[in-house]
C-alpha positions as CSV (number, residue, x, y, z in Angstrom):
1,X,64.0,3.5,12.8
2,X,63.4,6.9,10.4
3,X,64.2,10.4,11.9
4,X,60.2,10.6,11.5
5,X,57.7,8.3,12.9
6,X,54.5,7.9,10.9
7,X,53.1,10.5,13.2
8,X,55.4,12.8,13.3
9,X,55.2,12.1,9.3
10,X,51.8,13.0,8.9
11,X,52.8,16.5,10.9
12,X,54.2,17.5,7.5
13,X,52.4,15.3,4.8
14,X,48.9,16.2,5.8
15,X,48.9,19.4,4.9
16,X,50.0,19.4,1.0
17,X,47.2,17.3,0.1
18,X,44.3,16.2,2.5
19,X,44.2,19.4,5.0
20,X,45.7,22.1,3.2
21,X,45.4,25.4,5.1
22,X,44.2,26.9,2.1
23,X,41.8,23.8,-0.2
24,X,40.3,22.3,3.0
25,X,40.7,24.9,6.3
26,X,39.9,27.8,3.6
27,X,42.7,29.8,5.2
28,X,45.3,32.9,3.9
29,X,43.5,33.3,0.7
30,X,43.7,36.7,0.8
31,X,47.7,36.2,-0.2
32,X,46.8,33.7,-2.9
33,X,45.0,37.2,-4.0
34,X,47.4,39.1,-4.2
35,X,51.0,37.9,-4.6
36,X,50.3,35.3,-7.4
37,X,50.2,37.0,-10.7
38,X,54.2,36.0,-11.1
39,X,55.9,33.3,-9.7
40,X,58.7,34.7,-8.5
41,X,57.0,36.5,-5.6
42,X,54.8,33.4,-4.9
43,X,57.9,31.4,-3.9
44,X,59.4,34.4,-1.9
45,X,56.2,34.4,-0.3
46,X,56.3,30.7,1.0
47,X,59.5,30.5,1.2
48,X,59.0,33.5,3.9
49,X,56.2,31.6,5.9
50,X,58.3,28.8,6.2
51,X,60.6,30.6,7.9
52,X,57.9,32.2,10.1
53,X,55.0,29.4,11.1
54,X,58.7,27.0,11.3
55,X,60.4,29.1,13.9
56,X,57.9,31.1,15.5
57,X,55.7,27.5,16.4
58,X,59.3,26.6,18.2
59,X,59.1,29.8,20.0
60,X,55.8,29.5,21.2
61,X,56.4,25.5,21.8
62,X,59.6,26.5,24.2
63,X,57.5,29.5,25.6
64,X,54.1,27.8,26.1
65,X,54.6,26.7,29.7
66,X,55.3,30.8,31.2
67,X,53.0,32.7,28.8
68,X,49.9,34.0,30.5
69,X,46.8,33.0,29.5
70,X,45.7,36.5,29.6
71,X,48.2,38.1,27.0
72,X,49.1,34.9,25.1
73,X,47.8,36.7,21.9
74,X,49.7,39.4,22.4
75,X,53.2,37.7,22.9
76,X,52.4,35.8,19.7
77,X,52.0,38.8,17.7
78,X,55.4,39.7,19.1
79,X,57.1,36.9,18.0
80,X,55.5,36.8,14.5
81,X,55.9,40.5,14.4
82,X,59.8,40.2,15.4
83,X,60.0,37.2,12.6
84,X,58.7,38.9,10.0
85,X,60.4,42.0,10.8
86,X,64.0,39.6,10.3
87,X,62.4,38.0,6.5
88,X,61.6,42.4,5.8
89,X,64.9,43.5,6.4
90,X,66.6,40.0,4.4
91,X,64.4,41.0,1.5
92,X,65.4,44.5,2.0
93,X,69.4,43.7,2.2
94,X,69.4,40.8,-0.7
95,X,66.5,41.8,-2.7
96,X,65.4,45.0,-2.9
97,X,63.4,44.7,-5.9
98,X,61.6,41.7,-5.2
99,X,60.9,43.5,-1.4
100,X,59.3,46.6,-2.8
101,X,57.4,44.4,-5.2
102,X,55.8,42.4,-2.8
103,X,55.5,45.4,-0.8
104,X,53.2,45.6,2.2
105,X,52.8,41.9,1.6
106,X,54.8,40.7,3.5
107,X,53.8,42.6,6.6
108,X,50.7,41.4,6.5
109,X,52.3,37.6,7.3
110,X,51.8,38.9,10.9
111,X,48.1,39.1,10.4
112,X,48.1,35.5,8.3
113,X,45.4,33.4,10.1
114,X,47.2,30.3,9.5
115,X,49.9,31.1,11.5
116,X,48.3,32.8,14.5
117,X,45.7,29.3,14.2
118,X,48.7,27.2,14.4
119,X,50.5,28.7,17.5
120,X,46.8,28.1,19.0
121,X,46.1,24.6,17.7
122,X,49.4,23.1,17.6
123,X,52.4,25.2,19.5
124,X,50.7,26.1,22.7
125,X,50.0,22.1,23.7
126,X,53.0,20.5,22.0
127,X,56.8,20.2,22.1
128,X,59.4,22.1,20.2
129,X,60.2,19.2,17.6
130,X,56.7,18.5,17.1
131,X,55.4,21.8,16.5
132,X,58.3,22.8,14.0
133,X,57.3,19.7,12.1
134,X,53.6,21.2,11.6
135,X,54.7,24.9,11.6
136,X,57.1,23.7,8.1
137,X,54.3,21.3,6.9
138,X,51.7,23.7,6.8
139,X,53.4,26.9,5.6
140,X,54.7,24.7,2.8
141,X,51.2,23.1,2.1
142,X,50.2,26.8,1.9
143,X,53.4,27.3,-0.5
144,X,52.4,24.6,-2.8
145,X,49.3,26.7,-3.1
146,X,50.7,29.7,-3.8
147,X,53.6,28.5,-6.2
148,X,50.8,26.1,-8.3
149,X,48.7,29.5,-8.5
150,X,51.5,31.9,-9.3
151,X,52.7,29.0,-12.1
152,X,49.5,28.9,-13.9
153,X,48.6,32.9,-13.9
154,X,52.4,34.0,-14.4
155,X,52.5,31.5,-17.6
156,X,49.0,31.7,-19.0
157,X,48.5,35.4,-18.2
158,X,52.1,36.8,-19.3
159,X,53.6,33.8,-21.0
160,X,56.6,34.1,-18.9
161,X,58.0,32.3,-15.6
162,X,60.7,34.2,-13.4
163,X,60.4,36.4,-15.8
164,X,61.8,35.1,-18.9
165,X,59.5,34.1,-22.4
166,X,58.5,30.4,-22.6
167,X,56.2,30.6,-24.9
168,X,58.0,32.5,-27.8
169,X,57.9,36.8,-28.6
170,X,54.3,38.1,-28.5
171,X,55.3,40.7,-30.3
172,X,57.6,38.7,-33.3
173,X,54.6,36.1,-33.4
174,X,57.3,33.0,-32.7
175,X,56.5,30.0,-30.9
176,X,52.9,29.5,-29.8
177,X,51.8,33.1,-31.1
178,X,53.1,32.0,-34.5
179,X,49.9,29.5,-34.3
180,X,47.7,32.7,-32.8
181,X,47.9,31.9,-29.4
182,X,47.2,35.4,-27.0
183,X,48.3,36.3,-23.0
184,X,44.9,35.7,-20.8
185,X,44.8,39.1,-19.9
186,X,42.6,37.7,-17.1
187,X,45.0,35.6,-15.4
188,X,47.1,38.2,-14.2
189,X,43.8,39.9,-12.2
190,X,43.4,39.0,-8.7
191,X,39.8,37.6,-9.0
192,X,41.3,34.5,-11.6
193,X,43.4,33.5,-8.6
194,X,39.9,32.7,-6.4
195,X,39.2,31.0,-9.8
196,X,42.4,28.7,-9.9
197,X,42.5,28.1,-6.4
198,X,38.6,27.2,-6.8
199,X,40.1,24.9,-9.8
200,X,42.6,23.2,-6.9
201,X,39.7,22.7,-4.6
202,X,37.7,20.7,-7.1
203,X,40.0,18.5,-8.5
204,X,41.3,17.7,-4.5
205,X,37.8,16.7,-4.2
206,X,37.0,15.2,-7.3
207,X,40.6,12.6,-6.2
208,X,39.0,12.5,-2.4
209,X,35.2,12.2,-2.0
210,X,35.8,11.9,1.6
211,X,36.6,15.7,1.6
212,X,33.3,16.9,0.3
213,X,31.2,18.6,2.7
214,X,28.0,17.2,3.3
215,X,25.3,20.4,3.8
């Protein structure tokens, strides 16, 4: 018998693909907006709700039973607060650059709708193990998100990825600018993200027909 039972499985698989907080529940776009022109910060980014929606749906799981109804709201902010106050300060300590670059960003994980939706949905009615399983599957089917959208705009718009040239000097005219290829200046503006994620959303549904809405 797996670690995983094809329940538990579908806890993390479901939400790369087929309900992806972002494609189908339409959920933290607002980050996709603003952290995906490179995709260096993308990563940092999911890599940092991971650690958030995976730990905090375990707090709220252990918790669930002696929170009051009344101020169960509040206690979650706390604990997403308290989280993303611990990933602020790692950033801080181990990489300041890439902390000031994404800035204010990553404060505003606390106000991220998927996680405050999944200590709702999920963490409030389930155990620890369960919930941990869907707090890591859907902040990394948000991550894929972000990384496939930080990919395309960091490479198309700048040529680079992490930084470095991949498609030859734009300024010598070697590799691919040898043959006149240009930067989309475009890419790296927040509106081409809605574009690309609108580009992820239509090929999902162009594979699955079975998640087209039906008006």
């Amino acid at each position: 018998m797996g670690l995983l039972s094809k329940k538990d499985s579908k806890l993390i698989l479901d939400p790369l693909a087929d309900d992806n907080p972002i494609t189908i529940q339409v959920l933290g776009i607002c980050s996709a907006l603003a952290i995906t022109a490179q995709l260096k910060p993308s990563i940092v980014m999911a890599v940092s709700v991971i650690f958030v929606l995976g730990v905090g749906n375990v707090v709220i799981s252990l918790m669930r039973n002696i929170i009051p109804s009344k101020i169960r709201i509040i206690v979650q902010l706390i604990v997403v607060a308290t989280l993303v106050i611990i990933v602020d300060q790692v950033l801080k300590a181990f990489a300041y650059e890439l902390s000031k670059e994404l800035s204010v960003f990553i404060g505003l994980i606390i106000t991220n709708c998927i996680i405050m939706g999944r200590f709702e949905a999920f963490a409030l009615g389930n155990g620890p193990w369960r919930s941990f399983l869907d707090g890591i599957g859907n902040a990394a089917g948000y991550g894929l998100i972000l990384i496939i959208v930080g990919f395309f705009r960091e490479l198309l718009g700048s040529g680079t990825l992490f930084g470095f040239q991949v498609m030859g000097d734009p300024v010598e005219k070697t590799g691919l600018y040898a043959i006149g290829y240009e930067n989309n200046g475009f890419m790296v503006l927040p509106p081409m993200a809605l574009i690309v994620v609108g580009l992820i959303i239509w090929v999902q549904r162009s594979r699955n027909k079975e998640l087209i809405e039906e008006n």
